[in-house]
C-alpha positions in Angstrom: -36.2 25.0 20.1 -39.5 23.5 20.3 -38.7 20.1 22.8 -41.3 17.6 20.9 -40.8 14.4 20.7 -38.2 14.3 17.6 -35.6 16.8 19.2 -35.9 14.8 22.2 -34.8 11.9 20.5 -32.0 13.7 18.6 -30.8 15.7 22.1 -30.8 12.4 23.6 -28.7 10.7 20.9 -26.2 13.5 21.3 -25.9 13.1 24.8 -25.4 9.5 24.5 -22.6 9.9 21.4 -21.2 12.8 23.3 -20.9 10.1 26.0 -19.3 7.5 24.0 -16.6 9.3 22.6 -15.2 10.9 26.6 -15.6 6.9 27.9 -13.5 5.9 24.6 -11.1 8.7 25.4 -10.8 7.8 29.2 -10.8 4.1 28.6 -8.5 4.4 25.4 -6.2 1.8 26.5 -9.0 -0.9 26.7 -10.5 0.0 23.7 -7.4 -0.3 21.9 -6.4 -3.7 23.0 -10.2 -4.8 22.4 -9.5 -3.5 19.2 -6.3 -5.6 18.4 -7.5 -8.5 19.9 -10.8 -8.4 17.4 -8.7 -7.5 14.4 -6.1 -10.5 15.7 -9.2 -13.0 15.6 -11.0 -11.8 12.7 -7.5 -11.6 10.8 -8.0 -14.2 8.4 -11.8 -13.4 7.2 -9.8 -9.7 6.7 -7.4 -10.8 4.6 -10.0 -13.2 2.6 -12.2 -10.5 2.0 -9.1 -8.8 0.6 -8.2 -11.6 -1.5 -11.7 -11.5 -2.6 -11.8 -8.2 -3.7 -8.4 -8.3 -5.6 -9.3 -11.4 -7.3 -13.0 -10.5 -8.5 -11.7 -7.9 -10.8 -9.6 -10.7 -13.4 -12.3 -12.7 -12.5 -14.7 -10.1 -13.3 -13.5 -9.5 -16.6 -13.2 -12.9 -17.6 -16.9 -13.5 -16.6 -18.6 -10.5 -18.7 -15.6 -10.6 -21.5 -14.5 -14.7 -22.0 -17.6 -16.4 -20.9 -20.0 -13.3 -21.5 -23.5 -14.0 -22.7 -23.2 -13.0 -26.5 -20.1 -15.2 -27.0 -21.4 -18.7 -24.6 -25.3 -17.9 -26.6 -25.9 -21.4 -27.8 -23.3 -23.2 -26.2 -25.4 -25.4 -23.8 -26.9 -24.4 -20.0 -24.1 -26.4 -18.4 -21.4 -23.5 -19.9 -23.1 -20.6 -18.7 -23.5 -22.6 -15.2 -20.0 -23.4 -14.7 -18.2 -20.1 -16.0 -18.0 -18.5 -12.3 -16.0 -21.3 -11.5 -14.0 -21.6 -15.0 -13.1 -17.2 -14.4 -12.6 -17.9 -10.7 -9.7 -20.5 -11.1 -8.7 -18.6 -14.1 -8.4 -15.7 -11.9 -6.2 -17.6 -9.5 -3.9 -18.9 -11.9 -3.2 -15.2 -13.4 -2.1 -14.3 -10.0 0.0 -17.3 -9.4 1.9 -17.1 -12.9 2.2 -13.9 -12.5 4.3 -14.6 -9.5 5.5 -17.5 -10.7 7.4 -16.1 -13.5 8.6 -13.5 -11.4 10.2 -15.6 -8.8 11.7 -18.1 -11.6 13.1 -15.0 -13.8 14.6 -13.3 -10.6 15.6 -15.7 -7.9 18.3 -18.1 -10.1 19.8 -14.9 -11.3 20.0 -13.1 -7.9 21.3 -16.9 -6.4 23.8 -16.7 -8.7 24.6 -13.1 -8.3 25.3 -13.9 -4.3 27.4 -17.0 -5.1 29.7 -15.2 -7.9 30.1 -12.0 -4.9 31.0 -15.3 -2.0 34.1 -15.9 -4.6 35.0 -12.3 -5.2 35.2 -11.3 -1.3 38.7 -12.9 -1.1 40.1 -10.7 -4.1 38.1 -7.8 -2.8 39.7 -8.0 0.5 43.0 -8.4 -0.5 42.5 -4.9 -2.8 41.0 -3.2 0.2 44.4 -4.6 2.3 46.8 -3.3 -0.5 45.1 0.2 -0.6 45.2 0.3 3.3 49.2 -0.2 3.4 49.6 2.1 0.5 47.5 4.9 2.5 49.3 4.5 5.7 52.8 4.6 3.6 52.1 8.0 2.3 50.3 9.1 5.3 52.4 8.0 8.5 50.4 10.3 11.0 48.1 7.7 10.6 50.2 5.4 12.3 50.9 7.7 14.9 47.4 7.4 16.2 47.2 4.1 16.1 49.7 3.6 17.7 48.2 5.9 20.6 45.8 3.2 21.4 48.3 0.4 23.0 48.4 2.6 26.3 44.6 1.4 26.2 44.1 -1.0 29.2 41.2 -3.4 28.5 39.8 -5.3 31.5 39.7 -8.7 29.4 38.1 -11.2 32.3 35.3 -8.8 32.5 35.3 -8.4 29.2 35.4 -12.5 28.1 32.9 -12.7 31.1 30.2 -10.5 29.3 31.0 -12.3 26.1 30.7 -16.1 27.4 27.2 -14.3 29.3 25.9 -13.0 26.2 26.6 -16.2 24.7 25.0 -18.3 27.2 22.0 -16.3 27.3 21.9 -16.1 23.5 21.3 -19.5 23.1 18.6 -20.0 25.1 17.2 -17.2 23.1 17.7 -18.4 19.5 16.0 -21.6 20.9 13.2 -19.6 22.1 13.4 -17.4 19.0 12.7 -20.7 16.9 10.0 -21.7 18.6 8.4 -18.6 18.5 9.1 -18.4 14.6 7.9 -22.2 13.9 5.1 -21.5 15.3 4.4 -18.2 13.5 4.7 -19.6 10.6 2.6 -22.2 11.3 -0.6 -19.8 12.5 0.5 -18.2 9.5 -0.1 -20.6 7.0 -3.4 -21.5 9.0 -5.0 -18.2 8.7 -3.5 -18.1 4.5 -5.5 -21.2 3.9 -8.9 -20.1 6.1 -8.6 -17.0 4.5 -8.3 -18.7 1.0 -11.6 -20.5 1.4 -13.1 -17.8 2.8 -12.3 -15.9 -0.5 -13.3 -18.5 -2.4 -16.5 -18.5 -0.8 -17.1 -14.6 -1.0 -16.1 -15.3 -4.5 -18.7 -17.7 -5.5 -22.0 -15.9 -3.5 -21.1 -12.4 -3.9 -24.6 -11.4 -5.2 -26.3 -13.2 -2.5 -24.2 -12.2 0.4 -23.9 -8.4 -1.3 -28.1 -8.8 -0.8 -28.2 -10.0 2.2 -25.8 -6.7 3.1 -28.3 -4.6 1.6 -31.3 -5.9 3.1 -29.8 -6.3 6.5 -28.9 -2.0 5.9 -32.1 -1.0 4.7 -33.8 -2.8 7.5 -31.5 -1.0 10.3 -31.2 2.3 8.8 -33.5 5.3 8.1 -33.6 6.0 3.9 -31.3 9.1 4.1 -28.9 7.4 5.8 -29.5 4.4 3.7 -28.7 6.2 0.5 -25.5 7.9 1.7 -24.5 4.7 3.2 -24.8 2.7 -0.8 -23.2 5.8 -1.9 -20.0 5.7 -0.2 -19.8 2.0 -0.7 -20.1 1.9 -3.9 -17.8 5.3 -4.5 -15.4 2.9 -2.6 -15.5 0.1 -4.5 -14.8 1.7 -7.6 -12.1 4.0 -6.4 -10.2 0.9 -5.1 -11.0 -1.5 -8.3 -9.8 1.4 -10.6 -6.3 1.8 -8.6 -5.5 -1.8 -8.7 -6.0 -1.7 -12.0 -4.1 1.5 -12.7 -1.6 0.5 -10.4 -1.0 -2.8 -12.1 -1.4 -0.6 -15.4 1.4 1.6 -14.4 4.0 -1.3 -13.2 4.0 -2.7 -16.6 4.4 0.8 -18.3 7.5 1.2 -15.7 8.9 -2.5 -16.2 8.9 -2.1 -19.8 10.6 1.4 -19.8 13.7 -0.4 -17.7 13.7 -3.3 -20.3 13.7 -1.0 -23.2 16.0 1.4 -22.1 18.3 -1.2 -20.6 18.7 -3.4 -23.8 19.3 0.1 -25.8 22.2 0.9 -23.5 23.5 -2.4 -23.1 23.2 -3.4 -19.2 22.9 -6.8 -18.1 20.3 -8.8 -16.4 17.9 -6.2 -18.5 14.3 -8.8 -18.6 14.8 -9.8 -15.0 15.2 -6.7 -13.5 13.0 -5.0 -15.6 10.3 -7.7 -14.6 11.4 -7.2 -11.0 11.2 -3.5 -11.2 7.4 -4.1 -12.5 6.0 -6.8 -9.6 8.0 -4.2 -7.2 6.4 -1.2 -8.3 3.2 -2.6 -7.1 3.8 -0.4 -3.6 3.2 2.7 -5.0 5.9 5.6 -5.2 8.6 3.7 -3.1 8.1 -0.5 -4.5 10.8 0.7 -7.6 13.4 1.4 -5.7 13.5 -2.3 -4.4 14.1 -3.6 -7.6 16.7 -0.7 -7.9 18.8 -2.0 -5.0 18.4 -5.4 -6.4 19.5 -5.0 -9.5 22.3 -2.7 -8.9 23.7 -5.4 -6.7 23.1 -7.9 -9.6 25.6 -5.5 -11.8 27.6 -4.4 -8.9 29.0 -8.1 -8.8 30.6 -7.9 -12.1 31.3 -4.0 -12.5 30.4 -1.6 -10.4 30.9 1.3 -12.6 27.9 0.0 -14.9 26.2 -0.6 -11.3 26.9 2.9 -10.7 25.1 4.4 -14.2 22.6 1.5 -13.8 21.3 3.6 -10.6 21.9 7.1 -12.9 19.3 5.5 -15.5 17.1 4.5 -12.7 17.0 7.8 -10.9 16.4 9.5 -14.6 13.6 7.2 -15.4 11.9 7.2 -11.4 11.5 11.0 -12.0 9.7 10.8 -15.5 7.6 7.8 -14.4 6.7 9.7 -10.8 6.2 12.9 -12.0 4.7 12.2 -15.3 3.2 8.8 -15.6 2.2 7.9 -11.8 0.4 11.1 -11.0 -2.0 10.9 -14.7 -2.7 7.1 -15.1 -3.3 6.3 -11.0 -4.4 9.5 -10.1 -7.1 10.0 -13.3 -7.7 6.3 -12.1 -9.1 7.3 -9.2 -10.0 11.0 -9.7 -7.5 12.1 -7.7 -5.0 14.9 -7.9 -1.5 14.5 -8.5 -0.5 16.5 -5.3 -3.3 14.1 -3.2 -1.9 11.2 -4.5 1.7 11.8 -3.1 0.0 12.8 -0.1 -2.1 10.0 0.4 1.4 8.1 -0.1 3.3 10.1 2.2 0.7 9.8 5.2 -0.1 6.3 4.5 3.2 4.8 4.5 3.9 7.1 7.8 0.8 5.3 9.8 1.0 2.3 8.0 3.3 1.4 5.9 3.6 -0.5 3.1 -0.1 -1.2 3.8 -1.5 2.3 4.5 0.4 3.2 1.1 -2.4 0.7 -0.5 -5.1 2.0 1.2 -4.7 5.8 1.4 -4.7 6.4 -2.1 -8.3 5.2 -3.2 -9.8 6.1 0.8 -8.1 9.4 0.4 -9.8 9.7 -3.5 -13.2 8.6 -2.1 -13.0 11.5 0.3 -12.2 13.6 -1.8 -15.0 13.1 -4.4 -17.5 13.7 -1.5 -16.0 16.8 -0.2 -16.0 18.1 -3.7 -19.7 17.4 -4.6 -20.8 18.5 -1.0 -18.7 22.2 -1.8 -20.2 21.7 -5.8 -23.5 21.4 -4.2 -23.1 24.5 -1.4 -21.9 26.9 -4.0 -24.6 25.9 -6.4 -27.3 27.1 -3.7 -26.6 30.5 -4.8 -23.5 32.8 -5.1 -22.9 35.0 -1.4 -24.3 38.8 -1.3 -21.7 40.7 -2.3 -20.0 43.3 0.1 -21.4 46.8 -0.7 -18.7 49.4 -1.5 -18.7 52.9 0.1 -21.8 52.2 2.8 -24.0 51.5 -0.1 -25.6 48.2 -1.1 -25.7 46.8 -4.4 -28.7 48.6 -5.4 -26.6 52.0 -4.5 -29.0 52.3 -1.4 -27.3 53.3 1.8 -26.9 50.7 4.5 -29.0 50.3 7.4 -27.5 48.8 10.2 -30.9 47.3 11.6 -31.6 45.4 8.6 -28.6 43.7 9.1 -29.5 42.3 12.6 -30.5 39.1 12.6 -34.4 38.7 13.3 -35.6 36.7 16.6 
């Protein structure tokens, strides 16, 4: 290797990277808690920048579709001003009927549900007590072992002494529990509202802060890099837009499918859990079975054998919608394997959670397409030399050895 001035700089940048990475190992520690304490205080710009993002693509739509230029084309300069701000509140409100109706559809029915269950706990009890004494009457042994346990001594000072301790100490923890939550909630609702206007303002100067981006990366950054950089972004971008909208495309396929198939077999509470099941379903693979447990304890109050086929259906219909539906509309969505996409769920939700179950899927798909053109692109260089058969080459020359030593 010739040591002019260009290897030198990229020997020296390997040296310095090579560096980085055994300090960040040593010091992992530090950089962890550097790292939590700048994702604690940039925690609200984070989760505007995600509203952001979730929000431009209703808003998106109504800007180029509702207030496009061939439908507002002689409607006056103060229309085609304004209609960012018309799509962005109209955005807004989609979100919050949609949550709207899903919180008045489900909450009066599930408040009721607990309060009809408070009433039947008495007669419930009184079953379980009846069943008891009929078990023990044919099974006497029973009462032979229980009976066992009066030659148990219990030391009951010590014991009402750890009791009145644990109560003692546990109210000086609730109070400091309810501090602790009040004022989580608080900081909470803080960073929600910073983060709304934040979102709002992202919202409103996207083209001018996405050129500012692009300036300030062209100006820091080599072309190459530059290119590859704009490519990945953008490959992002569209990978996540297209599984929030699959996503949402697929919860209202599998809402639907419960309210359909409930109605034709006669189950109860079919809208509301069927709209339950749908703004559940949002958390991919898993958010069904929450509306599952819900409304099986919905049914469960008035009879739990149509509780118990309730879950039957649900099991029946999870397999078609996961192994069918799931996999083809999210995964074509984002280009993405069925076998990746329950991947990208399974690894997610193990680092993450509920969160990493968002984010895996499309970061997981965007990998994927660049592996897959970088292969496309290495196999398209030209196929391998075959192996030659018998110590002859393809030409049905022999072999030599030396030719197949590298050159210096």
């Amino acid at each position: 290797m010739n040591l002019n001035r260009k290897n030198v700089r990229k020997i020296r940048g390997l040296i310095l990277f090579t560096g980085l990475v055994i300090l960040a190992l040593i010091k992992f520690d530090l950089l962890y808690g550097a790292m939590v304490f700048g994702i604690g205080i940039g925690k609200p710009f984070i989760l505007g920048g995600m509203i952001a993002f979730v929000i431009n693509i209703p808003m998106h739509f109504y800007e180029t579709k509702l207030f496009g230029d061939h439908r507002i084309k002689g409607q006056g300069k103060l229309l085609k001003k304004s209609r960012r701000g018309l799509s962005m509140v109209m955005a807004f409100l989609s979100v919050v009927l949609v949550v709207t109706l899903v919180a008045v559809t489900v909450i009066p029915q599930l408040v009721q549900a607990i309060s009809v269950l408070t009433k039947k706990i008495p007669v419930f009890w009184s079953g379980l007590i009846h069943q008891l004494e009929v078990i023990f009457a044919e099974n006497p042994q029973l009462l032979y072992y229980l009976d066992s346990f009066e030659n148990v001594e219990i030391d009951w000072k010590s014991t009402i002494g750890t009791v009145v301790g644990f109560l003692q100490n546990g109210v000086g923890n609730m109070l400091s529990s309810t501090v602790t939550v009040a004022g989580s909630i608080i900081s909470s609702t803080v960073n929600f509202f910073i983060a709304l206007v934040f979102s709002i303002y992202i919202l409103t100067q996207k083209e001018r802060l996405g050129d500012q981006c692009d300036r300030l990366l062209k100006a820091y950054t080599n072309p190459k890099l530059y290119k590859n950089v704009r490519k990945v972004l953008t490959l992002l971008k569209q990978n996540f837009s297209n599984f929030i909208t699959g996503q949402c495309t697929e919860s209202v396929i599998l809402g639907l499918m419960f309210v359909v198939s409930m109605a034709l077999f006669r189950f109860d509470y079919a809208v509301m859990v069927g709209v339950l099941i749908a703004f559940t379903a949002l958390i991919p693979i898993v958010g069904a079975f929450i509306g599952c447990f819900i409304g099986a304890f919905l049914m469960l109050v008035d009879d739990p054998v149509r509780a118990l086929w309730f879950v039957v259906l649900f099991v029946v219909l999870q397999q078609i919608e996961g192994n069918l539906i799931y996999p083809h509309v999210v995964g074509n969505s984002v280009g993405l394997p069925s076998i990746w996409v329950l991947a990208a769920v399974t690894i997610g939700g193990s680092l993450m959670g509920i969160f990493g179950m968002l984010v895996f899927i499309p970061l997981l798909s965007t990998v994927y397409t660049l592996l897959r053109e970088d292969v496309n692109k290495r196999n398209g260089r030209g196929n391998p030399r075959k192996e030659p058969e018998n110590g002859s080459t393809v030409k049905g020359k022999p072999s030599d050895p030396a030719a197949l030593q590298p050159r210096e």
